[in-house]
C-alpha positions as CSV (number, residue, x, y, z in Angstrom):
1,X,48.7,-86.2,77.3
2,X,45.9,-88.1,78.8
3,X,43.3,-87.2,81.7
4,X,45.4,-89.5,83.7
5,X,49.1,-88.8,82.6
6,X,48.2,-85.2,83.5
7,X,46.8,-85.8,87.2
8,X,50.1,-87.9,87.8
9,X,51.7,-84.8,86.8
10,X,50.0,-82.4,88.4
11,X,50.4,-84.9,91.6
12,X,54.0,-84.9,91.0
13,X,54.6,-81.1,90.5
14,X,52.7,-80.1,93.9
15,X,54.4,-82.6,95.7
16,X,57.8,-80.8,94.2
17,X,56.3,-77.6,95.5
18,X,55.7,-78.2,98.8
19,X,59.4,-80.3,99.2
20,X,60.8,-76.5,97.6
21,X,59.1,-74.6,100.4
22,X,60.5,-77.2,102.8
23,X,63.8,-76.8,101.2
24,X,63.8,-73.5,101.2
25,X,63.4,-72.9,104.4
26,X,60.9,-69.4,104.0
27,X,57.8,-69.3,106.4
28,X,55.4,-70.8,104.5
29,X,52.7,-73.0,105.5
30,X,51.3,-74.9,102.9
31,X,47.8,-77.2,102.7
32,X,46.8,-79.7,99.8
33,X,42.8,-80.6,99.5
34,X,41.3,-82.2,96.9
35,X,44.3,-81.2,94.3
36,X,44.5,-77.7,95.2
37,X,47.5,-76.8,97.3
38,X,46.9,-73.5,99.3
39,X,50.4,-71.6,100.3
40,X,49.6,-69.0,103.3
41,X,52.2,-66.2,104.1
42,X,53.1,-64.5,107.4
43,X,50.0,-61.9,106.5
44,X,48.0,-64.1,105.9
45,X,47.7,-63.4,101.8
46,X,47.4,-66.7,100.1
47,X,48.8,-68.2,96.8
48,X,46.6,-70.9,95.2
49,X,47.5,-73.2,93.1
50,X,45.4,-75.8,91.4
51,X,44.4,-78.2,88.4
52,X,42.5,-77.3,85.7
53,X,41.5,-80.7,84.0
54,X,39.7,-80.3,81.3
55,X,42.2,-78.0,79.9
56,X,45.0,-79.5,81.3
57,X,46.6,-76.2,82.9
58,X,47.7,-75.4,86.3
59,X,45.9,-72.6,87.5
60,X,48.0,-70.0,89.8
61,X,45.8,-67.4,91.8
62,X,48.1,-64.6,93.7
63,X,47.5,-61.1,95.8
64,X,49.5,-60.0,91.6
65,X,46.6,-61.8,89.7
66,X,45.8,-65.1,88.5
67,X,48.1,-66.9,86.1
68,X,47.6,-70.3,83.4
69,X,50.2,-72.9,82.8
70,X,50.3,-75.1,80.6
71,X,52.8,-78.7,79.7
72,X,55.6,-78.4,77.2
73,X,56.4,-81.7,76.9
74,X,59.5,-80.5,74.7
75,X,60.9,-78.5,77.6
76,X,59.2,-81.1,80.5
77,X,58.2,-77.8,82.0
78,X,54.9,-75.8,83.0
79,X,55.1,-72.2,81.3
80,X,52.6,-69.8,81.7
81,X,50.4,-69.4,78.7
82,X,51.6,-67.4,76.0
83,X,55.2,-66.6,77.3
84,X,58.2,-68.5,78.5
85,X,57.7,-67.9,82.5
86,X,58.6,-71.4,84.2
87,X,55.9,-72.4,87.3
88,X,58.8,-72.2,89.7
89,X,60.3,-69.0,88.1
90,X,56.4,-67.6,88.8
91,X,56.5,-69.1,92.2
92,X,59.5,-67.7,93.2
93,X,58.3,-64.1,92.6
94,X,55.3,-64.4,93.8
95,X,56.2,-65.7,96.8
96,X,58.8,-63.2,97.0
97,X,56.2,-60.2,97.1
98,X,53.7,-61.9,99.3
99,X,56.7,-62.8,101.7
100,X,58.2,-59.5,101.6
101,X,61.4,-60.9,101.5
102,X,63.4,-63.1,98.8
103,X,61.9,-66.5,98.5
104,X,63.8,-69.6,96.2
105,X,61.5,-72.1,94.9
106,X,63.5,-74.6,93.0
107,X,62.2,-77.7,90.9
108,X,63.6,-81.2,92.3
């Protein structure tokens, strides 16, 4: 994948997260600056999310840790390094905790 091809993608995949936050209807608020979308909870704990170009990850920092992604183009998915966890699936229970109630973040 190219520099380019994987800022569209990147693009594309935070614009699907903040339309699943929409959709799902949790109290989330949600701010994107500079390619790093910022999810802030009812406490105030924060989820971060954001591109790591040079080694075309996705980078997700929660209260739980901090978490790499990379592409599988064979799947047309982000999983999280070394394991099978989906960027949604993640998302979903990490918002979960942080929201401190069940939270459904689902791909479009």
């Amino acid at each position: 994948m190219t520099e380019s091809e994987f800022n569209q993608n990147v693009d594309d995949i935070l614009t699907q997260i903040e339309d699943a936050i929409d959709e799902s209807g949790a109290d989330i608020d949600y701010d994107s600056v500079g390619g790093v979308l910022t999810l802030t909870f009812e406490d105030d704990s924060k989820i971060i999310i954001n591109r790591q170009t040079p080694l075309k990850q996705i980078w997700l920092a929660t209260r739980s840790g901090g978490f790499h992604f990379e592409y599988n183009a064979d799947k047309n998915q982000w999983l999280l390094e070394n394991d099978s966890q989906e960027l949604f699936d993640a998302l979903t229970q990490y918002s979960s905790v942080q929201a401190g109630n069940s939270v459904e973040l689902k791909a479009n």
